[in-house]
C-alpha positions in Angstrom: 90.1 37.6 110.8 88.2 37.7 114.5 92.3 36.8 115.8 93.0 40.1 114.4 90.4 42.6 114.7 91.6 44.9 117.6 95.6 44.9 115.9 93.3 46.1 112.8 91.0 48.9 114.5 94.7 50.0 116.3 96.2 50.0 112.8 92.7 52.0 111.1 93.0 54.4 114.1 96.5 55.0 114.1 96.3 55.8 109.9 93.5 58.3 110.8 95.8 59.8 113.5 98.4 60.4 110.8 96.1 61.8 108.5 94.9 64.1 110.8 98.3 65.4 111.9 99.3 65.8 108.4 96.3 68.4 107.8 96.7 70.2 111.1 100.2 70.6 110.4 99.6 71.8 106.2 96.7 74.2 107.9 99.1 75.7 110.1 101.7 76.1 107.7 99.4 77.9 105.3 98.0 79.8 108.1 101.4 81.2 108.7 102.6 81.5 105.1 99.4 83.7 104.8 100.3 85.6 107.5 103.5 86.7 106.4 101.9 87.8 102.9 99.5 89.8 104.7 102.1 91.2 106.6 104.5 92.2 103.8 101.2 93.4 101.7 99.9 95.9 104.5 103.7 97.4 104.7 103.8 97.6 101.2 100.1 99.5 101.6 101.8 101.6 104.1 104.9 102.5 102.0 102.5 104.0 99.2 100.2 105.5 101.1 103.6 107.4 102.7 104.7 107.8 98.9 101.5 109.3 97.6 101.2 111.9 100.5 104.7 113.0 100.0 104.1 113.5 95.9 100.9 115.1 96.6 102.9 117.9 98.4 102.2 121.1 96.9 105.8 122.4 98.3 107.7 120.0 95.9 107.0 122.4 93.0 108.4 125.4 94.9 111.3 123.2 96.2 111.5 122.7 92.2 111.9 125.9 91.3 114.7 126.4 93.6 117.0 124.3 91.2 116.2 127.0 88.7 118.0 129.8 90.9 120.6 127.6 92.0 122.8 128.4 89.0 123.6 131.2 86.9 119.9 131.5 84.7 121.9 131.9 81.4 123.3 128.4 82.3 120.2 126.6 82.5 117.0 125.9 79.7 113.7 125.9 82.0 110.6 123.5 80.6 107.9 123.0 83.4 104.6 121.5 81.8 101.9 120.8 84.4 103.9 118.0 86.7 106.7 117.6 84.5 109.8 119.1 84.2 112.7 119.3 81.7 116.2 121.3 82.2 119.1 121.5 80.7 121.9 122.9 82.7 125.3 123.5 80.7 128.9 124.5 81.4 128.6 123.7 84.9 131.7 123.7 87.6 132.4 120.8 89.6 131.0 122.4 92.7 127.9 123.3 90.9 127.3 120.2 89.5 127.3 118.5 92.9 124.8 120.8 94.9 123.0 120.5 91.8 123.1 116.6 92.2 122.6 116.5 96.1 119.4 118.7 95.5 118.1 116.7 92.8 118.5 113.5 94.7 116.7 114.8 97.7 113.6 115.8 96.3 110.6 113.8 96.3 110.1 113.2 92.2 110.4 110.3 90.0 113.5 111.1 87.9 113.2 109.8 84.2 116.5 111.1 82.8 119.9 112.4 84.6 122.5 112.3 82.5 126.0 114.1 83.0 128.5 114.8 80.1 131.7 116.1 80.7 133.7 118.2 78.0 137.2 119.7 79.3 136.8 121.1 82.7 132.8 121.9 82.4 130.0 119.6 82.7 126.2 119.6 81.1 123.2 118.1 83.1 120.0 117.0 81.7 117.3 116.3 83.7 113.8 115.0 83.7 111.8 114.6 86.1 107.8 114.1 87.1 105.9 114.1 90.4 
């Protein structure tokens, strides 16, 4: 055994070199893996933040309303409740249809229903919408 100690204390420290590699290298993987959670979390932070600011606008109601005159009034059925709006719009041209659309889809509101029907040359909108 006295024939092979130092071969053995190599051999013990070599194992303990290993080890030790092995966690530096898991701790540095982590390290970055949390990283790049953190990093996705805080633009995700960011993106709501942005989000909320815009929905708290107090314009987006006005820039609501304007979908009302858009079209002929005996076209379209008018429910606003608090931040919530339903409309109906019905026997709508082409061309109205899509500034109707383009409008719709540029606004900052969480749309709940759009749905389009077409019956001969005219089509009907319904649209829900909350913000």
């Amino acid at each position: 055994m006295k024939k092979y100690q130092n071969e053995l204390l190599v051999i013990i420290a070599l194992l303990f070199m290993l080890g030790a590699y092995i966690y530096k290298h898991r701790q540095i993987t982590t390290g970055v893996n949390q990283v790049s959670i953190m990093k996705t979390s805080m633009g995700e932070i960011k993106e709501i933040a942005g989000l909320k600011r815009i929905w708290a606008d107090k314009k987006v109601s006005k820039k609501l309303e304007s979908l009302e005159k858009l079209v002929d009034t005996s076209k379209v059925k008018w429910s606003k409740k608090g931040k919530k709006l339903t409309a109906v719009y019905s026997d709508l041209t082409s061309k109205e249809l899509n500034q109707l659309i383009t409008k719709i889809l540029n606004l900052a509101v969480e749309i709940e229903l759009l749905k389009i029907e077409k019956k001969n040359a005219v089509y009907t909108l319904e649209f829900k919408c909350k913000w």
